[in-house]
N, C-alpha and C positions, 0 to 999 in steps of 0.2 A: 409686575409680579413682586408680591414684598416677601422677603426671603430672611428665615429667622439665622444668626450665626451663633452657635453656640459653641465655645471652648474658651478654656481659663487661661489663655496666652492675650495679652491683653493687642499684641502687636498686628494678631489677624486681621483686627478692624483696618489698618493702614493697608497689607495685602490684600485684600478685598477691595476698598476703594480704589488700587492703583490699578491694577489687574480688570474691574469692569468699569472705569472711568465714563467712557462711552456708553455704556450701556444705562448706567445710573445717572449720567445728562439727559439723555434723550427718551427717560423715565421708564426705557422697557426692565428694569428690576429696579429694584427698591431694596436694602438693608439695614436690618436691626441687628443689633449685639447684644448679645449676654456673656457673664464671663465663668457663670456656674451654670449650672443644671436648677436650682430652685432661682435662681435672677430670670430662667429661665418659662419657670414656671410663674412667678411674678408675671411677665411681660405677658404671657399668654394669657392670663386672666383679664388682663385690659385690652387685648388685641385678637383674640383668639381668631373672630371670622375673616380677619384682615391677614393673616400668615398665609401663604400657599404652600410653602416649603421651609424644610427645621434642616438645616445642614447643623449637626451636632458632632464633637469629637466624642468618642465612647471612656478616652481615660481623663477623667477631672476629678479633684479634688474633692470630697463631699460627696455629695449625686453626680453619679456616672452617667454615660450618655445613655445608656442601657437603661438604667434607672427611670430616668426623665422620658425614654421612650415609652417607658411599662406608666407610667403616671397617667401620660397623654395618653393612652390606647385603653388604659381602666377608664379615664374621665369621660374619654369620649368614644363608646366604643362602636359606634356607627357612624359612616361617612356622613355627613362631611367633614373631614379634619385635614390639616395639612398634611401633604406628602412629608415623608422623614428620610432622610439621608444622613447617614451616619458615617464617620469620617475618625481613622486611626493609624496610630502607628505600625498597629500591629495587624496586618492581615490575615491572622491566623483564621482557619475554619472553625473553630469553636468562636469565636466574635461574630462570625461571619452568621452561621448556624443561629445563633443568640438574638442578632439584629434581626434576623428576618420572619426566624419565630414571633416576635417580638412585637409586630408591624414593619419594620423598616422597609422602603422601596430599593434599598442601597445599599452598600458597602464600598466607601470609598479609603484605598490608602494615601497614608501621609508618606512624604512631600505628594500635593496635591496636584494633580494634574490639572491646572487652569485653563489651558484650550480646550480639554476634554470635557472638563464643566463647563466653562463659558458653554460650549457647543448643544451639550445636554440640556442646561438651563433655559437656552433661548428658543428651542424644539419642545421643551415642555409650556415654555409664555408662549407659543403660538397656537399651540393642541386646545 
């Protein structure tokens, strides 16, 4: 399953790789990085049918993850498009409210719960 990562910490890409090591050997996920919202929307122009899933942070620099969600969902607004999981610091109910109006499958809080996703991730490659 190729899985897009969006957020403008450049160090996620390292957390990511250590954290699904295994998973990313033995090819059941796959990830890309962007570190903006429009790097974001670059990639997906070149890749779009190949993404399954956008883990996206909502606060970046530029184009928010909110943003970059509303982009995807005008461009493409019939299935098939990847799932969107959205991923912040802030859990507040208006984010919450925002993302799901929005499209999002998700709201995830920062610090990230990595078993909780791992868990998620490999129950959605199997479905």
């Amino acid at each position: 399953m190729k899985i897009l990562v969006v957020d403008d910490e450049t160090d996620v890409r390292t957390l990511f790789e250590q954290r699904f090591r295994r998973e990313i050997r033995s090819g059941a996920l796959s990830f890309s990085f962007a570190y903006s919202g429009e790097a974001a929307l670059e990639y997906l122009h070149d890749h779009f049918s190949e993404v399954v899933l956008i883990l996206s942070d909502i606060n970046m620099p530029g184009m928010s993850g909110l943003e970059l969600l509303q982009h995807i969902t005008e461009e493409h607004p019939a299935p098939p498009r990847p799932m969107v999981m959205m991923i912040t610091a802030y859990g507040d109910d208006e984010s919450r409210r925002q993302a799901l109006e929005l499209g999002a499958s998700d709201l995830l809080t920062k610090p990230v719960d990595f078993a909780a996703l791992k868990e998620r991730l490999l129950s959605l490659n199997q479905a």
